[in-house]
C-alpha positions in Angstrom: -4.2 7.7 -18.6 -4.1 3.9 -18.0 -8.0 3.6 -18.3 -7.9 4.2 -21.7 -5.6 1.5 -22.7 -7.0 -1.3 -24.6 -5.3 -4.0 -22.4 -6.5 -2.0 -19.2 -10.1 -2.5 -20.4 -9.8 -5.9 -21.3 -8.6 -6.5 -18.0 -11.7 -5.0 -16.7 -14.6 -6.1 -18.6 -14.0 -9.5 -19.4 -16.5 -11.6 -21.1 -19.1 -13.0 -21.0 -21.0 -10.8 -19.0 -18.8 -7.5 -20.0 -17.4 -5.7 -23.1 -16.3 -2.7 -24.4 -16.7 -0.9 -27.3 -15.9 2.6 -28.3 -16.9 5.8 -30.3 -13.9 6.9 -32.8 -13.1 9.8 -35.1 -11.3 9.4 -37.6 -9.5 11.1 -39.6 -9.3 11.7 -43.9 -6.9 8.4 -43.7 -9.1 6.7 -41.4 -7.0 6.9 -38.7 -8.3 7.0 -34.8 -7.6 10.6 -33.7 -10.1 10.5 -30.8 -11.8 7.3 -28.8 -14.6 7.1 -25.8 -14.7 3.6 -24.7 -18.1 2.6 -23.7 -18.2 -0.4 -20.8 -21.1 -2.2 -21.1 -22.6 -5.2 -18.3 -25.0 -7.7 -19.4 -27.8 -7.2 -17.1 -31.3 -9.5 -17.1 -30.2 -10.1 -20.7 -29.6 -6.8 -21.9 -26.4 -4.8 -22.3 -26.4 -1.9 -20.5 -23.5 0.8 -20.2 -22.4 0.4 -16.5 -18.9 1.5 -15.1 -16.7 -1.4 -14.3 -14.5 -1.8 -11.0 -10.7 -0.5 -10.7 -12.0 2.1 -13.5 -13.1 5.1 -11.9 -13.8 7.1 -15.1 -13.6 7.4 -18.6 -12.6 10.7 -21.0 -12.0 10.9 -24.7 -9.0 10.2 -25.3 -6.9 12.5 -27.9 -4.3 14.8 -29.0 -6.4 17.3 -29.8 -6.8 19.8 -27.1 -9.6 21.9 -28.3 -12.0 18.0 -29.1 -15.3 18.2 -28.2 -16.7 15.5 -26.4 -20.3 16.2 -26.5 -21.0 14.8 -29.4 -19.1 11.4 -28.4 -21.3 11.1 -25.2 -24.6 11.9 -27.6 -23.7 8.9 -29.7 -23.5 7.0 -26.9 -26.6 7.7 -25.6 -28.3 7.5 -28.7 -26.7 3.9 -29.4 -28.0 2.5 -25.9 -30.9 3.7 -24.1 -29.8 2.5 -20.5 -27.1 3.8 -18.9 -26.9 2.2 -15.5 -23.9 4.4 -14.6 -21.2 5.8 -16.9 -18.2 8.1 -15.3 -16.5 10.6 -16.9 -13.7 13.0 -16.8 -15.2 15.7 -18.8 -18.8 17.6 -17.6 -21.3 16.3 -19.6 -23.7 18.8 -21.6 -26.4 17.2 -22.8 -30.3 17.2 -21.5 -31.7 14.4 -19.7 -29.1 12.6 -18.4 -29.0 11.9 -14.5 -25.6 13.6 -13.2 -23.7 13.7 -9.8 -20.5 15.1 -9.5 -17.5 13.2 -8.0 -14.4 13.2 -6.7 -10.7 11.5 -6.6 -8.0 13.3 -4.6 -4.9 14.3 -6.2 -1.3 15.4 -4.8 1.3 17.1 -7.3 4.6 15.4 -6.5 6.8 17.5 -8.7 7.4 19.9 -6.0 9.7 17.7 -4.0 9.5 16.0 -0.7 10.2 18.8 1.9 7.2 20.8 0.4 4.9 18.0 0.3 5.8 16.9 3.8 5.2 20.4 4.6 1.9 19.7 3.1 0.5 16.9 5.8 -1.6 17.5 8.5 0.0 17.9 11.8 -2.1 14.9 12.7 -0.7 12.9 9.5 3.1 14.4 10.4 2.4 12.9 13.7 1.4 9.2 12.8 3.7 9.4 10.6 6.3 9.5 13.3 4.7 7.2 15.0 4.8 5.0 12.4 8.6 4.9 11.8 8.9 4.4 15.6 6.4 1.4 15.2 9.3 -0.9 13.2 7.6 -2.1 10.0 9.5 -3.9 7.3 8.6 -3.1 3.8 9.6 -4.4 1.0 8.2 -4.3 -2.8 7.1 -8.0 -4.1 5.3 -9.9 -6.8 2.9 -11.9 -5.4 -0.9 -10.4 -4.9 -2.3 -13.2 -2.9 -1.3 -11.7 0.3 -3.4 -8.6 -0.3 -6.3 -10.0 -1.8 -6.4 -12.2 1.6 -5.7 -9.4 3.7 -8.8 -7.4 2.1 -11.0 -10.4 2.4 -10.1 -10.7 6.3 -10.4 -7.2 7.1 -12.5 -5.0 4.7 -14.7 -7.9 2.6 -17.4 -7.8 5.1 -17.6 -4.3 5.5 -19.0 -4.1 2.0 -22.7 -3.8 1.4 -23.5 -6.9 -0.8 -20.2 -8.3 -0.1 -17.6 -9.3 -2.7 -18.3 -11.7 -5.1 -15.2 -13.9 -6.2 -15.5 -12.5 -9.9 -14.4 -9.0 -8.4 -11.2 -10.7 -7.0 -10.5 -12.6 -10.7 -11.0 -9.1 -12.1 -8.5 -7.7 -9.4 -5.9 -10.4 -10.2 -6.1 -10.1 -14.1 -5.3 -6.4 -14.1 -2.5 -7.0 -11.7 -1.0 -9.4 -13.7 -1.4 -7.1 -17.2 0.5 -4.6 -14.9 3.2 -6.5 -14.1 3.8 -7.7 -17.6 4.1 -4.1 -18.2 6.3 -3.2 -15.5 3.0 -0.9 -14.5 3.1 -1.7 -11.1 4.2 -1.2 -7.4 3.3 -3.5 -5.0 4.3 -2.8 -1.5 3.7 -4.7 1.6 4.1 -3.5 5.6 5.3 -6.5 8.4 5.8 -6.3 11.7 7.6 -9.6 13.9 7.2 -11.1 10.2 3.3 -10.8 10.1 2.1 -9.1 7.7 -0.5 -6.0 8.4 -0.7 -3.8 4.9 -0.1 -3.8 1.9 -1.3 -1.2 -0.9 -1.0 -1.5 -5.0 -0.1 1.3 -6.9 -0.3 1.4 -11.4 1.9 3.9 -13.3 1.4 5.6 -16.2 3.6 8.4 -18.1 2.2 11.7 -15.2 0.0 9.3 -13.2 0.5 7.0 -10.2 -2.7 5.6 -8.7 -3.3 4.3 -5.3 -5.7 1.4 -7.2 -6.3 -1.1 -4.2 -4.8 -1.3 -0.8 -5.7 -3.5 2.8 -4.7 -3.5 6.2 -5.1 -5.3 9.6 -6.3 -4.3 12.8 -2.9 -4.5 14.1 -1.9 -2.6 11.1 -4.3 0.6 11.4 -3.2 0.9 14.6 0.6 1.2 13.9 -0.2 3.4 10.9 1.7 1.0 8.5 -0.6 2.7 5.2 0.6 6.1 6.4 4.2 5.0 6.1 3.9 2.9 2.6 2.1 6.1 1.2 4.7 8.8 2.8 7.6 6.6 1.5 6.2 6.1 -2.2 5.9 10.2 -2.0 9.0 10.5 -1.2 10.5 7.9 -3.7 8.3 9.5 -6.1 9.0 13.7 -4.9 10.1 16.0 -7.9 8.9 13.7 -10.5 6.3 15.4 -12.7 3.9 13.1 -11.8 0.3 13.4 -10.2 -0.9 10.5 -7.3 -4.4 9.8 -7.5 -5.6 8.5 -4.2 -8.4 6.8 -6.6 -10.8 7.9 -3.1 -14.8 7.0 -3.1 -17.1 9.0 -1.6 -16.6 8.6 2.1 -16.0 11.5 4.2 -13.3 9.4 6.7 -11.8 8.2 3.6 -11.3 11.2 2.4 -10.0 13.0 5.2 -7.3 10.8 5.3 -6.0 11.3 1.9 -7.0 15.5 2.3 -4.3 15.0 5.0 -1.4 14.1 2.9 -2.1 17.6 1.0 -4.5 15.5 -1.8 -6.8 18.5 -3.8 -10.6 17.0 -5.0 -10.3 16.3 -8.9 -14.1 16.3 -10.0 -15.6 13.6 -12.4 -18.7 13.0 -13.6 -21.4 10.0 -12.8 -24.1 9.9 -15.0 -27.1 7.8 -15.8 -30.2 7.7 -17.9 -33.3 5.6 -19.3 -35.1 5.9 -22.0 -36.3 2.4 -21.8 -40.1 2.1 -22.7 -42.4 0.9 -19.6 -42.9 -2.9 -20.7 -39.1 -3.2 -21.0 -38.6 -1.3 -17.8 -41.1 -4.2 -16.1 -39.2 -6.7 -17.9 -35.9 -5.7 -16.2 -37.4 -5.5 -12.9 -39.4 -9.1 -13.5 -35.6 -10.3 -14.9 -34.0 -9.0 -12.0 -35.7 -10.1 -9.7 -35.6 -14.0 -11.2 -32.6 -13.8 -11.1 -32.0 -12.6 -7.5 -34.1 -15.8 -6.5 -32.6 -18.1 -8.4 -29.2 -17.6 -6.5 
C-alpha cells in the first residue's frame, strides 16, 4: 500500500508544521519486521497525531499475517496524549479512544471487463453511452496544473474553510514523487479543445487509487469522469488489482462510485485526549490567537 512508503509520507507531512514518525518491531537482528507510522501536525505549539490529506489511512505494515496491532496503537497513545484524528485500516481495540467507522469503495478488476460492465448501474451504463456519444478527447499527460486549476474553479469553493494554498503544494509534491516513480496516471477529458476533467490515479503492486480528480460544469454534464473511470477499468480489467475510489463520506459521492459496482471497505477514525484541563484551556486560548491573528 503506497501510504506506507516512506517517500509517500514525506510527500505528505512536510515540515515544519508536519512529521512522521513510526512504531517498529524488530527483530533478534534488529531488523524492521513491522512499522505504524504516526503523522503528527503542530497545532498551537504542540504536536498532535492528526491524519494528513491524500492519506486516507494508515495500517501496520508487515509480512506477518497473524501481527498484532494492538499493541502498536497502545504505544501510540501512550507516547502522545492527543490524537486529533488518526485513521486506520485495522479495528482498533483499546478502551477510551473515540472511534467512527469509515469507508472507501473498492471494485475488483481482476474479473475482466465484460463482468464489471455488467456490474454498473443501468443509470451509469446509460451516461456512459452518453458519454461516448458526447466526443471527448482524452489523452494521458504530465503536467498537473490543469487540474489543480480546474479544482480551484469548480470545487475550491464548495469546501467548508476553503483550500489553503499549502493543500495544493502538498498535492503537487506527491504528484511529482509519483511521477519520478512512474506511480502515476494522469488523464485529462476535452471537448472543441477545452478542457472539462481530468482525474489522477497512483499505482501500487494490487492497488490503483482514484487520489484526486475535477471537472467543469460543462464537463458533469457530458459525463466526461464516467468515461475517464470506465476506460481506466477497462485498460485495467483482468489485472489482479483492486481500485479504490479513495470516497469521503458523502452519500451523492458515494452513490456514484456504488454505481460502477464499488463494495464499502471499512476503516477506522479515531481520536482521543488525555490532555489535563489547563492544557486543554491552553489549546483553546492558542487556538483561538491564532485564528485572530490571521
Amino acid at each position: 500500500m503506497l501510504y506506507g512508503y516512506s517517500w509517500y509520507l514525506d510527500a505528505v507531512l512536510p515540515a515544519p508544521d508536519w512529521q512522521w514518525q513510526a512504531v517498529v518491531q524488530t527483530d533478534a537482528q534488529d531488523r524492521y519486521v513491522a512499522v505504524l507510522p504516526i503523522p503528527l501536525r503542530r497545532k498551537a505549539g504542540r504536536w498532535v497525531v492528526h491524519q494528513p490529506l491524500f492519506c486516507p489511512f494508515l495500517d501496520v505494515f508487515t509480512r506477518d499475517d497473524q501481527c498484532d496491532p494492538t499493541p502498536f496503537l497502545q504505544a501510540v497513545v501512550r507516547r502522545f496524549r492527543y490524537g486529533s484524528r488518526l485513521a486506520l485500516r485495522f479495528p482498533p481495540a483499546l478502551p477510551n479512544l473515540i472511534v467512527q467507522p469509515r469507508t472507501t469503495h473498492v471494485l475488483d478488476l481482476s474479473v475482466g471487463y465484460e463482468r464489471l460492465l455488467a456490474g454498473y448501474t443501468a443509470d451509469r451504463q446509460l451516461n456512459r453511452t452518453r458519454a461516448l456519444r458526447h466526443g471527448w478527447q482524452v489523452t494521458d499527460e504530465t503536467d498537473s496544473e490543469p487540474l489543480l486549476l480546474l479544482f480551484r474553479q469548480h470545487h475550491a469553493h464548495t469546501i467548508e474553510g476553503g483550500v489553503g494554498e499549502w493543500a495544493y503544494a502538498i498535492l503537487r509534491r506527491l504528484i511529482d514523487e509519483l511521477q519520478r516513480r512512474e506511480l502515476a496516471t494522469l488523464r485529462y477529458a476535452r471537448h472543441n479543445n477545452q478542457l472539462e476533467a481530468g482525474m489522477l490515479i497512483a499505482h501500487s503492486d494490487s492497488r490503483a487509487i482514484y487520489l484526486f480528480n475535477a471537472a467543469s460544469e460543462q464537463g458533469r454534464r457530458g459525463n466526461a469522469r464516467t468515461l475517464l473511470l470506465d476506460q481506466f477499468i477497462q485498460q485495467q480489467a483482468g489485472q489482479p488489482v483492486a481500485f479504490d475510489f479513495e470516497s469521503p463520506e458523502k452519500q451523492s459521492i458515494t452513490q456514484f462510485y456504488r454505481s460502477f459496482g464499488a463494495v464499502e471497505e471499512t476503516y477506522y477514525s479515531i481520536r482521543w485526549n488525555r490532555l489535563t484541563r489547563p492544557e486543554r484551556w491552553l489549546l483553546m486560548i492558542r487556538r483561538w490567537l491564532l485564528k485572530r491573528g490571521r
